[in-house]
MIVO-782753 format. One record per residue (C-alpha): residue number from 1; residue in one letter; chain; x, y, z. Coordinates in nm, 2 decimals. Example, Ala and Ser with C-alpha at 12.3 -4.5 7.8 and 13.67 -1.06 7.14 Angstrom:
// residues 2
<n=1, res=A, chain=A, xx=1.23, yy=-0.45, zz=0.78>
<n=2, res=S, chain=A, xx=1.37, yy=-0.11, zz=0.71>
This chain:
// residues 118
<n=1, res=X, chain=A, xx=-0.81, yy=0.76, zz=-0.29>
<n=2, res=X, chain=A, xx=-0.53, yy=0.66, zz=-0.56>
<n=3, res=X, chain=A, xx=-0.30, yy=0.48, zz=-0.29>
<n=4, res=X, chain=A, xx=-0.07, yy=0.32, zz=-0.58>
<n=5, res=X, chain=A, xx=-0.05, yy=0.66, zz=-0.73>
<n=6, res=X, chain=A, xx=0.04, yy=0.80, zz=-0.42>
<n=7, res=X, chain=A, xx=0.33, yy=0.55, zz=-0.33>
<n=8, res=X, chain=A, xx=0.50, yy=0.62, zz=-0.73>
<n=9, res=X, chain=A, xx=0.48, yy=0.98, zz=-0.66>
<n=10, res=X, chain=A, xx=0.63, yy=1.00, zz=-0.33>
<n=11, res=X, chain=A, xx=0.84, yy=0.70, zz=-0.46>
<n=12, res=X, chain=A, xx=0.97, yy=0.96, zz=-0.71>
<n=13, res=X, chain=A, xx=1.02, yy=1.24, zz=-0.47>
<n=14, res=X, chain=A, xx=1.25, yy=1.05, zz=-0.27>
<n=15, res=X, chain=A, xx=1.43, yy=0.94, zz=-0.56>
<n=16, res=X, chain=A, xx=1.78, yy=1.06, zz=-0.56>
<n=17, res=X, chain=A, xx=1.81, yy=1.33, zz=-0.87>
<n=18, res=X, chain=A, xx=1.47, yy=1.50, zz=-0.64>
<n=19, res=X, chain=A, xx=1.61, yy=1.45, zz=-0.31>
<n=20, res=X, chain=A, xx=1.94, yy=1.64, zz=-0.36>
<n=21, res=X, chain=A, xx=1.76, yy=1.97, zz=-0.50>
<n=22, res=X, chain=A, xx=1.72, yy=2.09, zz=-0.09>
<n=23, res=X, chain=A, xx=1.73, yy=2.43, zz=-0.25>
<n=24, res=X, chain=A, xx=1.39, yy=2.37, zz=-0.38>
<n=25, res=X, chain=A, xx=1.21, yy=2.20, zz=-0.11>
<n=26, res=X, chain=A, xx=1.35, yy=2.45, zz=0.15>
<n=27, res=X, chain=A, xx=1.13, yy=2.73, zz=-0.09>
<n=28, res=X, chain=A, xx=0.84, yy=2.52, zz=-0.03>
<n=29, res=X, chain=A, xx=0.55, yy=2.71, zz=0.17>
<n=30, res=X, chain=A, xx=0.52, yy=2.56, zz=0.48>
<n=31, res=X, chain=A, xx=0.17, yy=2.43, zz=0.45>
<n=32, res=X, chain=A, xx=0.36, yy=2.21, zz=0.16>
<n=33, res=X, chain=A, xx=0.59, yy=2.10, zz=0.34>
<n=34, res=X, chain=A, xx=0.37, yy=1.94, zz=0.64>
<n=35, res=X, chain=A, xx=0.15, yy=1.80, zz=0.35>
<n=36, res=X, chain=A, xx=0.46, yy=1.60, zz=0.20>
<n=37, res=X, chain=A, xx=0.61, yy=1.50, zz=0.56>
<n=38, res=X, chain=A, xx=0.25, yy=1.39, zz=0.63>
<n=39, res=X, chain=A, xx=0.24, yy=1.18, zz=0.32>
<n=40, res=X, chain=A, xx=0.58, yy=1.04, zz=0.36>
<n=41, res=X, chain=A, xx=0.47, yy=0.91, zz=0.69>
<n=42, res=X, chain=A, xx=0.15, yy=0.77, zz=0.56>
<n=43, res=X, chain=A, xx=0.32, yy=0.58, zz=0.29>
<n=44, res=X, chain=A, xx=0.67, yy=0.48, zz=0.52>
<n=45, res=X, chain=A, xx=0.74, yy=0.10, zz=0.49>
<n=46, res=X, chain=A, xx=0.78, yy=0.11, zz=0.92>
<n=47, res=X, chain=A, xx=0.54, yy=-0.14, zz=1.08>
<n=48, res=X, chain=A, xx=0.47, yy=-0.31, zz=0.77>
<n=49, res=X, chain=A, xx=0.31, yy=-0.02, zz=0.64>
<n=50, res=X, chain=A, xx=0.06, yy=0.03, zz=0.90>
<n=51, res=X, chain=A, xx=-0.03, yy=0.35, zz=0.85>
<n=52, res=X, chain=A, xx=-0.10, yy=0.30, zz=0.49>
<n=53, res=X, chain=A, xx=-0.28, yy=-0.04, zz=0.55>
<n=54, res=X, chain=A, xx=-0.50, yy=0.18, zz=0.80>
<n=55, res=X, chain=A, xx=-0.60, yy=0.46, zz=0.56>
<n=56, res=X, chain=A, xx=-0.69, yy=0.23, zz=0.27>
<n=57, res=X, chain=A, xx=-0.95, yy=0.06, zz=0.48>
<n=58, res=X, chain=A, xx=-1.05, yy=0.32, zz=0.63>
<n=59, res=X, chain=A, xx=-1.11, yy=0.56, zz=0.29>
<n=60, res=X, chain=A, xx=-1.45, yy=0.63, zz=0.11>
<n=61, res=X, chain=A, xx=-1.50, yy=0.41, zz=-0.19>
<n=62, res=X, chain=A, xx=-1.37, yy=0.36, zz=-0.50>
<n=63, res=X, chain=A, xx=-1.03, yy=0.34, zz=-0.38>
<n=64, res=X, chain=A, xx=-0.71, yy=0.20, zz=-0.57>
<n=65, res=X, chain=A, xx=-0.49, yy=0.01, zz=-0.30>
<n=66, res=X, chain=A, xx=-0.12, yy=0.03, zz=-0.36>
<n=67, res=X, chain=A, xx=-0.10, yy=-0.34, zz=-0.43>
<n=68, res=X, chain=A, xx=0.25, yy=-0.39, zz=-0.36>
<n=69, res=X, chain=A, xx=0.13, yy=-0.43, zz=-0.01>
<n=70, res=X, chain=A, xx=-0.06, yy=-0.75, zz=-0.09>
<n=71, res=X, chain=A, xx=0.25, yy=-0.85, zz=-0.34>
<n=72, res=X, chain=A, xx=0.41, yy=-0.85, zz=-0.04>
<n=73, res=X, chain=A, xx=0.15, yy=-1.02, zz=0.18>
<n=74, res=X, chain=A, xx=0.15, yy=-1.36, zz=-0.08>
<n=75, res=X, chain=A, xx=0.51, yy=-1.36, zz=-0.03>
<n=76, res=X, chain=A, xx=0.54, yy=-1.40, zz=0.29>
<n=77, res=X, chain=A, xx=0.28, yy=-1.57, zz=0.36>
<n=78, res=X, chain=A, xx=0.39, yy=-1.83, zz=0.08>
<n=79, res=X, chain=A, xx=0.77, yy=-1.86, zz=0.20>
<n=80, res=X, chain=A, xx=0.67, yy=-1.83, zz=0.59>
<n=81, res=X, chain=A, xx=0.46, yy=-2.08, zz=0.63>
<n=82, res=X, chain=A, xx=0.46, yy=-2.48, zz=0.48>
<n=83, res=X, chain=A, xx=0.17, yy=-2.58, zz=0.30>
<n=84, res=X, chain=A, xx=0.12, yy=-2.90, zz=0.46>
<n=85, res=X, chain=A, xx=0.15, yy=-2.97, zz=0.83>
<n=86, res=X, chain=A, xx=0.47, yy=-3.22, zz=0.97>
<n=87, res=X, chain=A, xx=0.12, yy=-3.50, zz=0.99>
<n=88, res=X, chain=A, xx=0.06, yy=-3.42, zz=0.65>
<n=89, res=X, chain=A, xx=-0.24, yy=-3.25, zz=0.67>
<n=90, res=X, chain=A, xx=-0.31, yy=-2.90, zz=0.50>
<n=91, res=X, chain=A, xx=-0.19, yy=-2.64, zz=0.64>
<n=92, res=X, chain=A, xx=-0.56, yy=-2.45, zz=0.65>
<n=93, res=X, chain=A, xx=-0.40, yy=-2.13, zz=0.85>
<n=94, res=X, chain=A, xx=-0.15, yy=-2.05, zz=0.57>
<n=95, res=X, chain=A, xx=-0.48, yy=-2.11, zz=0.32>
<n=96, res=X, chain=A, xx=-0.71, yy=-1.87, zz=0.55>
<n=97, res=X, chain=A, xx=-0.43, yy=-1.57, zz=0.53>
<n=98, res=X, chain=A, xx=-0.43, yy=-1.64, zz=0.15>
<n=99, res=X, chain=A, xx=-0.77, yy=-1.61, zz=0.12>
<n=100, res=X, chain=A, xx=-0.82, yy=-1.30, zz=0.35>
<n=101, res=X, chain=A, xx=-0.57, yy=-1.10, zz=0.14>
<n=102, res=X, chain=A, xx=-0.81, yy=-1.21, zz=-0.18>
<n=103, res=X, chain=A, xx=-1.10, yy=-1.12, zz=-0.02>
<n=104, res=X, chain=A, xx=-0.93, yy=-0.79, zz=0.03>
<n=105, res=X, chain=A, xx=-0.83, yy=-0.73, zz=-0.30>
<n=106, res=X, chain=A, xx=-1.12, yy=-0.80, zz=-0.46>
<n=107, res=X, chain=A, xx=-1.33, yy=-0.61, zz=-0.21>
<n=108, res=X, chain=A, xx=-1.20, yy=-0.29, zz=-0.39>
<n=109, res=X, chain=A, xx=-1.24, yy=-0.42, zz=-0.74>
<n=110, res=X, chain=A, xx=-1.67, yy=-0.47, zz=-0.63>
<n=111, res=X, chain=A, xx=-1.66, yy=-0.05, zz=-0.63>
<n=112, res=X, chain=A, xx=-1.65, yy=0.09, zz=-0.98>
<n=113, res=X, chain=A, xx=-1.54, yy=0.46, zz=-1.01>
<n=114, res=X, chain=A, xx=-1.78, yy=0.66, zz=-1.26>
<n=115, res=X, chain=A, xx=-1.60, yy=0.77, zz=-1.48>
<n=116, res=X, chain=A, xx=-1.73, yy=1.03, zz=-1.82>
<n=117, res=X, chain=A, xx=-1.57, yy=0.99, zz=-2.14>
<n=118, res=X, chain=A, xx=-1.39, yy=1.26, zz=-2.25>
């Protein structure tokens, strides 16, 4: 359920000095293979990264979101949107989208994973 760790290692993968060794993924087992064309879907940036949004709320607890995704959220939501209306008035829709992303966030910081020291 490590969704951050999942995006740097895919991230990696796809990196250019990985890609270009096609010698070595075409030795892959098969199974392999379909598990890392499976995960590159899962973590693809089409659609806003639907698929990935999907899967972290729909995962057992503790989970680690790849929070880049909400990075992204406050962004757009920031530069899309005015903060106050043209009456003047707040802009309480921008402020709802804010705080629906926070709520998010800390939802998955309210699950602690047990961990045993080593």
């Amino acid at each position: 359920n490590n969704f951050n760790g999942l995006i740097q290692i895919i991230t990696g993968l796809g990196s250019y000095s990985c890609h270009r060794l096609t010698s070595t993924f075409d030795s892959l087992p098969k199974t392999q293979k379909v598990t890392l064309n499976e995960l590159n879907d899962l973590t693809s940036c089409r659609k806003g990264f639907s698929e990935l949004r999907s899967a972290t709320r729909l995962c057992q607890f503790p989970c680690i979101p790849y929070l880049g995704l909400y990075l992204t959220d406050f962004t757009f939501i920031e530069e899309g949107s005015k903060s106050l209306m043209q009456n003047g008035h707040i802009n309480f829709y921008k402020r709802n989208l804010l705080a629906k992303a926070i709520r998010d966030i800390q939802h998955y910081q309210q699950n602690p994973y047990c961990l045993d020291t080593v």
